[in-house]
C-alpha positions in Angstrom: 38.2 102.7 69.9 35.8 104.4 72.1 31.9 104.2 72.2 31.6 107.3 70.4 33.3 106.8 67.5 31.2 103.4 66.6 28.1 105.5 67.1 29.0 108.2 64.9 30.6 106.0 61.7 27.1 104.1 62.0 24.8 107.1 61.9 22.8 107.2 58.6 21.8 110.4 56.5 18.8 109.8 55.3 18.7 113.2 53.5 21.6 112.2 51.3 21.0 112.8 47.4 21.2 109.5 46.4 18.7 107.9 49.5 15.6 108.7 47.3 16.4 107.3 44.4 18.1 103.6 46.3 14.6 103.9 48.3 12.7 104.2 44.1 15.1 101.2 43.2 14.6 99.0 46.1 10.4 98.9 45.7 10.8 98.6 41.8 12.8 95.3 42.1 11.8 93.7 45.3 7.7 94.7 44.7 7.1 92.6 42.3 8.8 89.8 43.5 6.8 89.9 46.1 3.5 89.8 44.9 4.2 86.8 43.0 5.3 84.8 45.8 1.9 86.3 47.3 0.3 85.1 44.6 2.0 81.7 44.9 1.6 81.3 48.4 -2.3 81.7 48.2 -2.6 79.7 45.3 -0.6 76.6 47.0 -3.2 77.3 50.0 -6.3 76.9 48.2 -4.9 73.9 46.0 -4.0 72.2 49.2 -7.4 72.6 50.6 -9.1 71.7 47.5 -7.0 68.4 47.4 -7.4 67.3 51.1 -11.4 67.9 50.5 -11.1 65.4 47.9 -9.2 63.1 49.3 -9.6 63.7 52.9 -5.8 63.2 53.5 -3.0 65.2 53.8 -0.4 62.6 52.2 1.0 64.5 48.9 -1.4 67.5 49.5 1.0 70.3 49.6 3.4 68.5 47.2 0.7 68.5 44.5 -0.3 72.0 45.2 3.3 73.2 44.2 3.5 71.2 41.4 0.0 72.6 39.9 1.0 76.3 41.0 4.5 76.5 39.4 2.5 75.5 36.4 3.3 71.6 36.1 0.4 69.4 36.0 
């Protein structure tokens, strides 16, 4: 199999009917998702710091802030 024909099975239309609507599907599932593990990841941060200014440690710090963001207590 020659060169050519690897680089011609692999090229992409991205003009293709159906590329809009995969590209509309795509951002409405994974979008979300990812502003709540935004969300999560800044909460855990600020939780963290919040805990080692109390305590001035780092033991357990991180493991606390995951446990208060995923909403245990």
């Amino acid at each position: 199999m020659s060169k050519n024909f690897w680089l011609k099975s692999l090229k992409l239309n991205i003009h293709a009917p159906g590329t809009g609507t995969a590209l509309m599907i795509l951002a409405l599932t994974q979008v979300p998702v990812a502003i709540k593990t935004a969300a999560e990841v800044a909460c855990i941060g600020e939780v963290s710091h919040q805990r080692w200014k109390a305590t001035n440690t780092h033991k357990g710090a991180n493991v606390i802030a995951v446990s208060q963001c995923n909403g245990k207590s």
